[in-house]
PQR file with spaces between the fields and no chain letter, atoms N, CA, C, O and H, PARSE charges and radii, in Angstrom:
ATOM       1  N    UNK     1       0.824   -1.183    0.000 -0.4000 1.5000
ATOM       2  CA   UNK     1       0.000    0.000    0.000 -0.0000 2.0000
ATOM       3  C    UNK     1       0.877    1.259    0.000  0.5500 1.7000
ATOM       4  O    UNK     1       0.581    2.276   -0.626 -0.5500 1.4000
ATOM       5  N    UNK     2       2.043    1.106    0.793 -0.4000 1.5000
ATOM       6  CA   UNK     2       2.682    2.281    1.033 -0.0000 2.0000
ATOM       7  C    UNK     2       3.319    2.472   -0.251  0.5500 1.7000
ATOM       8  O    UNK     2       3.274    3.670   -0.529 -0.5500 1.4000
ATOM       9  H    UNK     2       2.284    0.279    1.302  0.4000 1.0000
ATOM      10  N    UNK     3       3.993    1.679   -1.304 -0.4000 1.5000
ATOM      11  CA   UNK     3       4.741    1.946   -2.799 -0.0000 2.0000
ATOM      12  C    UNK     3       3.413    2.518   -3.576  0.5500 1.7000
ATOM      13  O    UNK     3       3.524    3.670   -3.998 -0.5500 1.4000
ATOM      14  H    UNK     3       4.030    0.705   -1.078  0.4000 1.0000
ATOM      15  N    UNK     4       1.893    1.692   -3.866 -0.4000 1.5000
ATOM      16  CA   UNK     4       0.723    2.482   -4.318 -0.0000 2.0000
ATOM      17  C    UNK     4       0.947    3.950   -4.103  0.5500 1.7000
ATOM      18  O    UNK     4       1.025    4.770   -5.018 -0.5500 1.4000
ATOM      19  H    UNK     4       1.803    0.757   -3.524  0.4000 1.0000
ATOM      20  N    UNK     5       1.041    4.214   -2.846 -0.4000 1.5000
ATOM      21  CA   UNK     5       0.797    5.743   -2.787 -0.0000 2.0000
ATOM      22  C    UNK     5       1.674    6.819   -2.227  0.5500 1.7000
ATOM      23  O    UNK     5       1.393    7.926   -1.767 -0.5500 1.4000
ATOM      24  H    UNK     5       0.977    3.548   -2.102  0.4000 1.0000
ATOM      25  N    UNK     6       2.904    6.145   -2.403 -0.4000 1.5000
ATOM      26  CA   UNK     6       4.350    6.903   -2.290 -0.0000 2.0000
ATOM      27  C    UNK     6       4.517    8.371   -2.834  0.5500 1.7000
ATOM      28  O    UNK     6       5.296    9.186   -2.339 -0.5500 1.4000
ATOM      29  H    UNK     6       3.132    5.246   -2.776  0.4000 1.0000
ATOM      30  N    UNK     7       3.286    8.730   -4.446 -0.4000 1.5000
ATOM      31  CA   UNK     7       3.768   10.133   -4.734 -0.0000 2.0000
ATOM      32  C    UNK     7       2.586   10.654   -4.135  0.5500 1.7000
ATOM      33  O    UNK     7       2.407   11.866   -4.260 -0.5500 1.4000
ATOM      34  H    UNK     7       2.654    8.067   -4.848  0.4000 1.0000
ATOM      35  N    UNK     8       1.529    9.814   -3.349 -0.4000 1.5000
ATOM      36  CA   UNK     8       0.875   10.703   -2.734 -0.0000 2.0000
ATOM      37  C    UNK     8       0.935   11.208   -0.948  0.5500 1.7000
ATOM      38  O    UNK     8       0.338   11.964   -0.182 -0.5500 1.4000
ATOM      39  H    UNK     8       1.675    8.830   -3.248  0.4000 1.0000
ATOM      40  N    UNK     9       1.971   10.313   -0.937 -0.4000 1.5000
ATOM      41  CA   UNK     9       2.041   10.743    0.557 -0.0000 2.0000
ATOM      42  C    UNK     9       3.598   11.751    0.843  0.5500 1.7000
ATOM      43  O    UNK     9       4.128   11.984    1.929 -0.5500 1.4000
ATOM      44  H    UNK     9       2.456    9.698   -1.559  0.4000 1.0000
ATOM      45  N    UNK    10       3.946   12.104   -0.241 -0.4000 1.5000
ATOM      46  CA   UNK    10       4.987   13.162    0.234 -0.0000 2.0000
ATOM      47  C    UNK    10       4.889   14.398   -0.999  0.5500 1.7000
ATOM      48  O    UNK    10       3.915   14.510   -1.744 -0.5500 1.4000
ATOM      49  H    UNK    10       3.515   11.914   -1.123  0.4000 1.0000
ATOM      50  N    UNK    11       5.962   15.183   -1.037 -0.4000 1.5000
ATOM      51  CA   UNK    11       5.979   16.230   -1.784 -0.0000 2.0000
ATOM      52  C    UNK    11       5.237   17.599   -1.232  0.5500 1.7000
ATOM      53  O    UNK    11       5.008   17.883   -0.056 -0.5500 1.4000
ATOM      54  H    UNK    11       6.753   15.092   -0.432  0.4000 1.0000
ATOM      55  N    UNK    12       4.957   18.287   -2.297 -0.4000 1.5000
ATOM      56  CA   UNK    12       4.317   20.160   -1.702 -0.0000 2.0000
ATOM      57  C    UNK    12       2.744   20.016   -1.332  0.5500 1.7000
ATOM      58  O    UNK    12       1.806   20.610   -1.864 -0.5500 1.4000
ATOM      59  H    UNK    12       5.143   18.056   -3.252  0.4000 1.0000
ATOM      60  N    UNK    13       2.711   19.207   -0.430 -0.4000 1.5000
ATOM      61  CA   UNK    13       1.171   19.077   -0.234 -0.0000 2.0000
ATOM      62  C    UNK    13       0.809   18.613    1.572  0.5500 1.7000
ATOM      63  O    UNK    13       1.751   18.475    2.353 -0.5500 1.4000
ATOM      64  H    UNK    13       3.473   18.725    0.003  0.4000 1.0000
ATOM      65  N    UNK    14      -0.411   18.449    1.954 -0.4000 1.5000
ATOM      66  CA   UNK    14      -0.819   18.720    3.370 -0.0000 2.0000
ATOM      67  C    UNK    14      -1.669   17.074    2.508  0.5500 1.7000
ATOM      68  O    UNK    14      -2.262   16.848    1.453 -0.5500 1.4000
ATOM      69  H    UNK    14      -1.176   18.561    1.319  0.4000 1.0000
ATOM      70  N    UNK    15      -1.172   16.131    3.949 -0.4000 1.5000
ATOM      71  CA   UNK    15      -1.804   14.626    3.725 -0.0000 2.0000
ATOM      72  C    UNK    15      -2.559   14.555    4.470  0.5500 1.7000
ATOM      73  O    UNK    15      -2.186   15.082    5.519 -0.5500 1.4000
ATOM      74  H    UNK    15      -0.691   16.314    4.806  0.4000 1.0000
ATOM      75  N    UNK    16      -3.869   14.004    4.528 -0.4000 1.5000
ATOM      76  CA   UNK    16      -4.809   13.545    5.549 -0.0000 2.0000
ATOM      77  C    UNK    16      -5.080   11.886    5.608  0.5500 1.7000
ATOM      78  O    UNK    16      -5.975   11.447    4.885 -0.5500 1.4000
ATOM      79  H    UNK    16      -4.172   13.576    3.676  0.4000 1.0000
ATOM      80  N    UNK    17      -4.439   11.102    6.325 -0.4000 1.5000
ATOM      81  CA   UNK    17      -4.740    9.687    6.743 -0.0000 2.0000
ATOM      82  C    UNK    17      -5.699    9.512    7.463  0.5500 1.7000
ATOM      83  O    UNK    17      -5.835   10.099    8.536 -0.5500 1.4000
ATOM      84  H    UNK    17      -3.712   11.459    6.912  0.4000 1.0000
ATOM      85  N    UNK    18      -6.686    8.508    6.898 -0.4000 1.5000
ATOM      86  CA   UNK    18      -8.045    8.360    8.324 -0.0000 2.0000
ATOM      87  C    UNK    18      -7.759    6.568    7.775  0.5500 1.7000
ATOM      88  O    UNK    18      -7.664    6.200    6.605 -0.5500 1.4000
ATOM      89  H    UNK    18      -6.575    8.031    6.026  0.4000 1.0000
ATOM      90  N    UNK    19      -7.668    5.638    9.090 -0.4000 1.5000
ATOM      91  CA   UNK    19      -7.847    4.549    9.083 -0.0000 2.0000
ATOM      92  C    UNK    19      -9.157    4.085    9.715  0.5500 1.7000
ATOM      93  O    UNK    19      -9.770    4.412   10.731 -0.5500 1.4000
ATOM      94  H    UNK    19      -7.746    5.937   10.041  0.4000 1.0000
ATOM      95  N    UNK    20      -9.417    2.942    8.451 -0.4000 1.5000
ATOM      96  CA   UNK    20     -10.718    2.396    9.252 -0.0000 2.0000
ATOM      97  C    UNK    20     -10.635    1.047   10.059  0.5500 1.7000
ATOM      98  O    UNK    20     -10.385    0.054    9.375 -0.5500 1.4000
ATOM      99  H    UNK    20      -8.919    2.676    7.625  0.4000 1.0000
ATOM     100  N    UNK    21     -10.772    0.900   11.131 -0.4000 1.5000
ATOM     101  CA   UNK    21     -10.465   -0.156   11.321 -0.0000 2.0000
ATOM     102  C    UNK    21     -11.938   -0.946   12.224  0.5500 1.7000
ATOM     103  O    UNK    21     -12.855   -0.154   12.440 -0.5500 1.4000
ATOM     104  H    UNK    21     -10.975    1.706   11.687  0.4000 1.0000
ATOM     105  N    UNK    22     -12.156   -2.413   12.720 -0.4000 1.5000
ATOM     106  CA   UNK    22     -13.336   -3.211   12.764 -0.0000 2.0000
ATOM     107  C    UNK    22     -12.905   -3.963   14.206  0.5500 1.7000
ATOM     108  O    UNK    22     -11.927   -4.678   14.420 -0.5500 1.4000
ATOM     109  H    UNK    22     -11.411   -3.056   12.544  0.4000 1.0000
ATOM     110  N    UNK    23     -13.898   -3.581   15.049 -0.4000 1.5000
ATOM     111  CA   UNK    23     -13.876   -4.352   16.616 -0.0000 2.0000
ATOM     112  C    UNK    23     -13.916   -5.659   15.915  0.5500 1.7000
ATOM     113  O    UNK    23     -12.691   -5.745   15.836 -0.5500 1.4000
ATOM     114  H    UNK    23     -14.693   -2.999   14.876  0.4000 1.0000
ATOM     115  N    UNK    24     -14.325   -6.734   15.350 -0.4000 1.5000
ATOM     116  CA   UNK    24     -15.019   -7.546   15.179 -0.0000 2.0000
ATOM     117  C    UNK    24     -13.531   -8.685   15.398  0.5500 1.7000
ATOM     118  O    UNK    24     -12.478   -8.170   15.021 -0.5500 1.4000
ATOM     119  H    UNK    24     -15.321   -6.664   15.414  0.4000 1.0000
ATOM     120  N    UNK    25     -13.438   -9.877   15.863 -0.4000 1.5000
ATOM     121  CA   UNK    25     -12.519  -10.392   15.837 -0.0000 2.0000
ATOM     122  C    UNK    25     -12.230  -11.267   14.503  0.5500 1.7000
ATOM     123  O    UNK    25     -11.189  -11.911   14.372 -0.5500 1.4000
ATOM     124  H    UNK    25     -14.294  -10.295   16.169  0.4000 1.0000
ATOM     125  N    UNK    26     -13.262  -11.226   13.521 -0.4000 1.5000
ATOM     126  CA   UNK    26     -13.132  -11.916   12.123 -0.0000 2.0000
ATOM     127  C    UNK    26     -12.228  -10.740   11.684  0.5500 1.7000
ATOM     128  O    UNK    26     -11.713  -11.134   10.638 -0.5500 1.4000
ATOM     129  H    UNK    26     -14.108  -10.704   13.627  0.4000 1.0000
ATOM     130  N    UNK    27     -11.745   -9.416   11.972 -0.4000 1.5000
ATOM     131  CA   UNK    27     -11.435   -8.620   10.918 -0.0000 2.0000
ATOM     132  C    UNK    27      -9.614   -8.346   12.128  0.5500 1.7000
ATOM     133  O    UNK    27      -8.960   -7.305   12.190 -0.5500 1.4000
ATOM     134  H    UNK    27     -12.163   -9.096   12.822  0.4000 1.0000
ATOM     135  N    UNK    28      -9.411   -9.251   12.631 -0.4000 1.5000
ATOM     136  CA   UNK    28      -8.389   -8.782   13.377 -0.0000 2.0000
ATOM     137  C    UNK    28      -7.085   -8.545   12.860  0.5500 1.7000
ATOM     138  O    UNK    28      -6.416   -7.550   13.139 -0.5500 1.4000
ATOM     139  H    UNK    28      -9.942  -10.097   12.581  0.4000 1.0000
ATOM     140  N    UNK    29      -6.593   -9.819   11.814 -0.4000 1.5000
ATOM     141  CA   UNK    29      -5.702   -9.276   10.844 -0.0000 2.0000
ATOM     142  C    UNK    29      -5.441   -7.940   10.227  0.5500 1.7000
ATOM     143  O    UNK    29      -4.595   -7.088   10.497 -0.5500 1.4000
ATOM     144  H    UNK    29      -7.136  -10.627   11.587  0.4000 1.0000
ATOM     145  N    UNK    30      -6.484   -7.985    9.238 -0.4000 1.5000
ATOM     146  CA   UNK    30      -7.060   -6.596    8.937 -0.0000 2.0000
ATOM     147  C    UNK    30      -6.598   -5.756    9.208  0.5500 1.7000
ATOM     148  O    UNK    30      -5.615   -5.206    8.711 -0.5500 1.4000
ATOM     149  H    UNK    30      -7.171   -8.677    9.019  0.4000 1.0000
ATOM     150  N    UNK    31      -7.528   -5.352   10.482 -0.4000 1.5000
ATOM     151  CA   UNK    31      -7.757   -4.183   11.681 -0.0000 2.0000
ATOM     152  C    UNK    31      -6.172   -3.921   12.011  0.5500 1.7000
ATOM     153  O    UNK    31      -5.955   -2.709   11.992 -0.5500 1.4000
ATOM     154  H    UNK    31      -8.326   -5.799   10.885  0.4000 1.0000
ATOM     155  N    UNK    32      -4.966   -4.710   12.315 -0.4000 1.5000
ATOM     156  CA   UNK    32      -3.295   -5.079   13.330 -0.0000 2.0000
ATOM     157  C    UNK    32      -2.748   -3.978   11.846  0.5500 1.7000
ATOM     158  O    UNK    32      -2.242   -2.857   11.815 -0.5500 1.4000
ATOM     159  H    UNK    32      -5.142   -5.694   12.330  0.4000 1.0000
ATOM     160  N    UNK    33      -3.200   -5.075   10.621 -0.4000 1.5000
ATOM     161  CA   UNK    33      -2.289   -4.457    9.174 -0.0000 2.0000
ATOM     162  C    UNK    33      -2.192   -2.639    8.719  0.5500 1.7000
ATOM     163  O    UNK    33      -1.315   -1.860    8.347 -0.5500 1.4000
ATOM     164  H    UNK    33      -3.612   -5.986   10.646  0.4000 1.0000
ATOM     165  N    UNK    34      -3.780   -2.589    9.043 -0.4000 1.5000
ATOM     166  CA   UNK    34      -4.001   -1.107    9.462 -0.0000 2.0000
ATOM     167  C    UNK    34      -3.739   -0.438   10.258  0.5500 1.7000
ATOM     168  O    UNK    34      -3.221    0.596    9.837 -0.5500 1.4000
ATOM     169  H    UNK    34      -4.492   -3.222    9.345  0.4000 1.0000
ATOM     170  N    UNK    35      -3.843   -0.497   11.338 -0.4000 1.5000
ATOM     171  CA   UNK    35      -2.477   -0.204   12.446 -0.0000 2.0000
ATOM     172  C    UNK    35      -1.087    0.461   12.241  0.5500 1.7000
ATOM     173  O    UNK    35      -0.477    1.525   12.345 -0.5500 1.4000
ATOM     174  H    UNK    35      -4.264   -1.337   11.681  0.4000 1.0000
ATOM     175  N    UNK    36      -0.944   -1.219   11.780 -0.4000 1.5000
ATOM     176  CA   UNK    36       0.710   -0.915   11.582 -0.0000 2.0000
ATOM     177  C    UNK    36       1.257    0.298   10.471  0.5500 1.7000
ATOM     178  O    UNK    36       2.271    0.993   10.399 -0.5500 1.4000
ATOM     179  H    UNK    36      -1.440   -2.083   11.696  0.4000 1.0000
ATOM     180  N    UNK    37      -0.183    0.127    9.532 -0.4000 1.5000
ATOM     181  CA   UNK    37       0.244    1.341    8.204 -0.0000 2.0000
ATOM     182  C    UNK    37      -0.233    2.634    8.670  0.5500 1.7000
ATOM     183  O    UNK    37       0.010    3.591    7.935 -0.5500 1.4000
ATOM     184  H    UNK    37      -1.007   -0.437    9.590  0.4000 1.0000
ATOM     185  N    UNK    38      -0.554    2.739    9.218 -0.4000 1.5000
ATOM     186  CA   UNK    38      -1.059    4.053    9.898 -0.0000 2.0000
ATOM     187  C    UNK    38      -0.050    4.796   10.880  0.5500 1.7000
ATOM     188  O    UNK    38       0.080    6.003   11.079 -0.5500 1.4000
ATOM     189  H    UNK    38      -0.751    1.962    9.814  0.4000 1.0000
ATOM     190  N    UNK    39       0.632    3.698   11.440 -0.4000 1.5000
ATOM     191  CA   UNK    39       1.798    3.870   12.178 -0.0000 2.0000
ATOM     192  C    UNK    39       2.822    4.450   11.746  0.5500 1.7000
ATOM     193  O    UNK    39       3.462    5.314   12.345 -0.5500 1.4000
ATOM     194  H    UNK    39       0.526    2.717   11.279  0.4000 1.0000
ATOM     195  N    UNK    40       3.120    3.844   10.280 -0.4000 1.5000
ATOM     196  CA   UNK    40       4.052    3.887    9.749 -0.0000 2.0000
ATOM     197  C    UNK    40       4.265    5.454    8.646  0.5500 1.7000
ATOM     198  O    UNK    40       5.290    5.941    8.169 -0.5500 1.4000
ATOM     199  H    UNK    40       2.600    3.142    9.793  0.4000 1.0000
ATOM     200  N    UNK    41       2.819    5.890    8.549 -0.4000 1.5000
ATOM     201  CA   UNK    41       2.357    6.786    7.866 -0.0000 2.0000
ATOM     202  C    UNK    41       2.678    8.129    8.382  0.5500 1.7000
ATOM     203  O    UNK    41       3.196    9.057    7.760 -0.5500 1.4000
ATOM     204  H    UNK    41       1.986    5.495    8.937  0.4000 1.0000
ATOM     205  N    UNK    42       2.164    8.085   10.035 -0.4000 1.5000
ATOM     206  CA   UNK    42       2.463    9.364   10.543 -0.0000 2.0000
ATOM     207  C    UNK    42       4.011    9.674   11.097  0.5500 1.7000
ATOM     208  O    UNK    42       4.373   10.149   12.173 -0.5500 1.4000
ATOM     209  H    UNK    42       1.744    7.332   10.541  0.4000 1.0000
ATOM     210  N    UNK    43       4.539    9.361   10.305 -0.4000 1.5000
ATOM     211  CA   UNK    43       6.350    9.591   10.823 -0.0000 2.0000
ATOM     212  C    UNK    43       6.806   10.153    9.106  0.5500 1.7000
ATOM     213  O    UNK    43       8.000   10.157    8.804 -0.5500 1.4000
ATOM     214  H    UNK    43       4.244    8.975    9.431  0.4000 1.0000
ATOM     215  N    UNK    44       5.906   10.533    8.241 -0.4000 1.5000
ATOM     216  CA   UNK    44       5.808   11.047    6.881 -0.0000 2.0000
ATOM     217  C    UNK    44       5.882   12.584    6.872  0.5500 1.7000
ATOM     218  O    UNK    44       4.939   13.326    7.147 -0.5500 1.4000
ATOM     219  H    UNK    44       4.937   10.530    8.487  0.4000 1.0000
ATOM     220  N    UNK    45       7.157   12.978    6.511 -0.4000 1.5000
ATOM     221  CA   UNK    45       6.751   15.110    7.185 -0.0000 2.0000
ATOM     222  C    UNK    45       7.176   15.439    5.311  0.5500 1.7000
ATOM     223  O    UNK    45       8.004   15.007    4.510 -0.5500 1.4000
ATOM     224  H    UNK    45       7.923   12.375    6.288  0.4000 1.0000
ATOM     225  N    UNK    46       5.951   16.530    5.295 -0.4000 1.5000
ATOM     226  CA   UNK    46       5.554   16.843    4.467 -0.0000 2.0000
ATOM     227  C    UNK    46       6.227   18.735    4.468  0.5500 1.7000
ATOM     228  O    UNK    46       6.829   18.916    5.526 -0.5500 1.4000
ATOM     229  H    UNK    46       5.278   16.881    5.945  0.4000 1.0000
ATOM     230  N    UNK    47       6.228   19.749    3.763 -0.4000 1.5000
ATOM     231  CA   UNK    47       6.518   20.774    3.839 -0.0000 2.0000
ATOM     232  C    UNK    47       6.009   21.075    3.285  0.5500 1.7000
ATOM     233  O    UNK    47       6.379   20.667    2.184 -0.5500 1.4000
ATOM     234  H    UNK    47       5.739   19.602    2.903  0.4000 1.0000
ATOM     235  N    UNK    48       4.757   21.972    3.164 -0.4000 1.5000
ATOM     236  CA   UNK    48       4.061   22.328    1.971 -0.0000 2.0000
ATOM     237  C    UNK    48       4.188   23.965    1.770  0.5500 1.7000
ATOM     238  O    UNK    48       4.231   24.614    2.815 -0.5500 1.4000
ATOM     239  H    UNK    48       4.457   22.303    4.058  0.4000 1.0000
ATOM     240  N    UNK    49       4.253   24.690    0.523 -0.4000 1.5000
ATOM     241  CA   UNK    49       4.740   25.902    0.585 -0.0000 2.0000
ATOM     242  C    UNK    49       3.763   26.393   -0.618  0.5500 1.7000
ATOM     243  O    UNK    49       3.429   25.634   -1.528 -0.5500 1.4000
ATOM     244  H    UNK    49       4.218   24.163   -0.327  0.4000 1.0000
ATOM     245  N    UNK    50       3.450   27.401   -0.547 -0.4000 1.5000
ATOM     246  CA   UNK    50       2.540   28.032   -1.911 -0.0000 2.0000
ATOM     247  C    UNK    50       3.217   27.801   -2.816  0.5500 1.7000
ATOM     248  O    UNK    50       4.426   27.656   -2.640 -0.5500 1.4000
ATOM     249  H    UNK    50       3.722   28.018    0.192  0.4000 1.0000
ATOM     250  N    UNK    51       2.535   27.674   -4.319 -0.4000 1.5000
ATOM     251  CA   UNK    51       3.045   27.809   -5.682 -0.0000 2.0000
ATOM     252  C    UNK    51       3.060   29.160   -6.365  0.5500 1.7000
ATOM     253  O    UNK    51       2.167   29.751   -6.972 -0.5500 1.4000
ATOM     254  H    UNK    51       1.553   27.791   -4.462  0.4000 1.0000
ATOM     255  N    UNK    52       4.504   29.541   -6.062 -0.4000 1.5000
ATOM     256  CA   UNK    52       4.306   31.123   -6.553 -0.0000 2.0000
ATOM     257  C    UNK    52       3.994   31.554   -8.198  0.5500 1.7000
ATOM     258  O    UNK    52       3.481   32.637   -8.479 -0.5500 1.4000
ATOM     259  H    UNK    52       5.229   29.061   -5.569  0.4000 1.0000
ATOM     260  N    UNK    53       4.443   30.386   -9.387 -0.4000 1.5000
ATOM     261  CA   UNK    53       4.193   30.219  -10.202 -0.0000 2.0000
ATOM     262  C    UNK    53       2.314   30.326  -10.513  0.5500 1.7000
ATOM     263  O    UNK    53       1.765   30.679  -11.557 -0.5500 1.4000
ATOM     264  H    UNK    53       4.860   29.506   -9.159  0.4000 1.0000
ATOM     265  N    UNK    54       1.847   30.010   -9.571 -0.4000 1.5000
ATOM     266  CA   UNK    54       0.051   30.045  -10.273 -0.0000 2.0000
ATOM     267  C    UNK    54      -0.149   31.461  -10.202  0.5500 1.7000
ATOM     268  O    UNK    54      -0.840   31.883  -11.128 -0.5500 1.4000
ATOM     269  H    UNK    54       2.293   29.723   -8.723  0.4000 1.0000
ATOM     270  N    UNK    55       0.165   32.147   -9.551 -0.4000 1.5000
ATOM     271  CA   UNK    55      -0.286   33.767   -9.747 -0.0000 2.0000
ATOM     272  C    UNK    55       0.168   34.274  -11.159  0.5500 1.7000
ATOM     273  O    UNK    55      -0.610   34.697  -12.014 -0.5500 1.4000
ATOM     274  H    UNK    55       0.727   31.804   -8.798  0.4000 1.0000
ATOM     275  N    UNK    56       1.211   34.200  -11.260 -0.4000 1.5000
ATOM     276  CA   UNK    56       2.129   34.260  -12.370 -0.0000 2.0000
ATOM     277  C    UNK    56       0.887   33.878  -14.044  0.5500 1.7000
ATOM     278  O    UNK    56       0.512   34.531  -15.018 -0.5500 1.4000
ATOM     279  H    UNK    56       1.843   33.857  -10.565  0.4000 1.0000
ATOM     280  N    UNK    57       0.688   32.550  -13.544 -0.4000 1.5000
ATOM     281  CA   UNK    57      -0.375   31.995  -14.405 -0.0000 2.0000
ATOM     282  C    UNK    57      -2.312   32.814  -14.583  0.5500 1.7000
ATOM     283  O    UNK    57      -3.238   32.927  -15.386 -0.5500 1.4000
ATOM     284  H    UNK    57       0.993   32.019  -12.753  0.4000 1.0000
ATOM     285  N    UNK    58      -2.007   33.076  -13.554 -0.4000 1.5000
ATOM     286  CA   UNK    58      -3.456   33.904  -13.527 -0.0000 2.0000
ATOM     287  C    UNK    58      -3.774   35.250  -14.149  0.5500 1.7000
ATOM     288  O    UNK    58      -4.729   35.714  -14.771 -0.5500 1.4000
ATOM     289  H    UNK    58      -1.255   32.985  -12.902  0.4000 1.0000
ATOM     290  N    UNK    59      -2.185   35.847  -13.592 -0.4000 1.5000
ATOM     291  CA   UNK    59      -2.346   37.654  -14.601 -0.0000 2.0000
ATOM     292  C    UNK    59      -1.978   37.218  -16.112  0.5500 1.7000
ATOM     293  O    UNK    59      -2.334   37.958  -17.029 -0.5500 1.4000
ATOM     294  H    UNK    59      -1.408   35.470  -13.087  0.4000 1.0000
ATOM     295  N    UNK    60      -1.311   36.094  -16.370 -0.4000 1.5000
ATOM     296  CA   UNK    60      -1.613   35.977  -17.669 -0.0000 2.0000
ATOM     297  C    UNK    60      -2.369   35.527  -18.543  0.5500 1.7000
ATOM     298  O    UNK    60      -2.563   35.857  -19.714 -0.5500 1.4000
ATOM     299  H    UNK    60      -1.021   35.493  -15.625  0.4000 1.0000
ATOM     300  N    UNK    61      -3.051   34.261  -17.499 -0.4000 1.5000
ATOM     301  CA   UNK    61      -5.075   33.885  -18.040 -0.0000 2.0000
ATOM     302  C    UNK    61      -5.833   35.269  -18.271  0.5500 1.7000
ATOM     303  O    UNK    61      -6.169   35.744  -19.355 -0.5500 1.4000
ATOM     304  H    UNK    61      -2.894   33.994  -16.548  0.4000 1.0000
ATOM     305  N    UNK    62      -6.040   35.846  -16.895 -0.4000 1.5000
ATOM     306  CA   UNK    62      -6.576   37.399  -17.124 -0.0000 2.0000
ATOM     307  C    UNK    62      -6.148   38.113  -17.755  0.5500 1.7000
ATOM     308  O    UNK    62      -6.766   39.152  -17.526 -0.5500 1.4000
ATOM     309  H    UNK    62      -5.767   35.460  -16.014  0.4000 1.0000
ATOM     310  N    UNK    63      -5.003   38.391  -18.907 -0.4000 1.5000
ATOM     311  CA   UNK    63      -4.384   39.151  -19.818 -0.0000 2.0000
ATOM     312  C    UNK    63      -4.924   38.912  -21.152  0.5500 1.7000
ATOM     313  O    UNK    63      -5.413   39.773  -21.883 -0.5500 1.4000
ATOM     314  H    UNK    63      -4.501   37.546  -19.093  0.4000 1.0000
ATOM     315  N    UNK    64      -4.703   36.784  -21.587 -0.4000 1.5000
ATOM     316  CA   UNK    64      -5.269   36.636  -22.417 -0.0000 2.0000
ATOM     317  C    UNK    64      -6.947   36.637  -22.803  0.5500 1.7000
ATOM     318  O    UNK    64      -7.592   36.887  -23.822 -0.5500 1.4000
ATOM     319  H    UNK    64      -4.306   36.085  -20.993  0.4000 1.0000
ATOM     320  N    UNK    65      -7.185   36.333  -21.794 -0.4000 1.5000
ATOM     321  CA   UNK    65      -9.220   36.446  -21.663 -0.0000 2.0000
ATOM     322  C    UNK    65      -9.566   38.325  -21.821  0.5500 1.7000
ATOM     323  O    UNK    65     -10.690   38.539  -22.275 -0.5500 1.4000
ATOM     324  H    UNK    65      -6.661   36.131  -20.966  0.4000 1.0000
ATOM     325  N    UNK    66      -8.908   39.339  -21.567 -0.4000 1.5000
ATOM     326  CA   UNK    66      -8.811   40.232  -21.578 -0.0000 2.0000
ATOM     327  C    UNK    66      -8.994   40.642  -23.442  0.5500 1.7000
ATOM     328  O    UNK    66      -9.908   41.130  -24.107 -0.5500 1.4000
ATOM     329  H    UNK    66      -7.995   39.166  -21.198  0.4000 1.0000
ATOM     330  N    UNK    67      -7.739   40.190  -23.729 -0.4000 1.5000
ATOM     331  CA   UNK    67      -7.464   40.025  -25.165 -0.0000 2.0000
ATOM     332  C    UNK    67      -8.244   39.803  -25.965  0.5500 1.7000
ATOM     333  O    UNK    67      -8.528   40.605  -26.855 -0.5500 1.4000
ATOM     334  H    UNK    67      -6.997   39.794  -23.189  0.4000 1.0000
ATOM     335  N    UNK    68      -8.774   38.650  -25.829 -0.4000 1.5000
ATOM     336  CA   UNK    68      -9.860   37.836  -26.358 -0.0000 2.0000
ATOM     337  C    UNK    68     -11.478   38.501  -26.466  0.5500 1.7000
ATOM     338  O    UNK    68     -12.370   38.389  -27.307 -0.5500 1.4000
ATOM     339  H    UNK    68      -8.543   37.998  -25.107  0.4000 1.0000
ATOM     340  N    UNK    69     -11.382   39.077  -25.457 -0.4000 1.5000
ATOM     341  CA   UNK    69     -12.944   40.048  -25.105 -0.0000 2.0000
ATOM     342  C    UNK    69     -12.738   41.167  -26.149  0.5500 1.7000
ATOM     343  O    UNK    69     -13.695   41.771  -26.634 -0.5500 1.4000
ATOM     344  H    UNK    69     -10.658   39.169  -24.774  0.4000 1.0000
ATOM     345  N    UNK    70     -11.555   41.401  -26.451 -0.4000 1.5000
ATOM     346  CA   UNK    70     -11.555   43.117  -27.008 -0.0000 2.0000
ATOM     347  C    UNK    70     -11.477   42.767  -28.934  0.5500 1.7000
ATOM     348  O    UNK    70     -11.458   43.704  -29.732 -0.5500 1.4000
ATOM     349  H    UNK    70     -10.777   40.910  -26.057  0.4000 1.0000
């Protein structure tokens, strides 16, 4: 699970993990495996910082749509 979602659990972004896990003792495997990945998840540090580039992108959307109107 953790290689699945390796480019989603790091890089310029804010992660939210919610595990589900089941009292039930049929689901105890399960329930331990989840655990352990959840465990393993929150020791994951992330730095997330604005993209100064999208502004950049916006006065020039609004430049060309500008353009386009006239």
């Amino acid at each position: 699970m953790t290689h699945l979602l390796k480019d989603s659990l790091g890089g310029n972004s804010k992660t939210l993990m919610i595990a589900a896990v089941s009292p039930s003792a049929d689901s105890y495997g399960e329930t331990l495996s989840t655990l352990k990945f959840a465990e393993r998840v929150k020791f994951v540090k992330n730095v997330a910082q604005v993209n100064e580039k999208a502004s950049e992108s916006l006065d020039n959307l609004k430049k060309e749509i500008s353009a386009l109107k006239a």
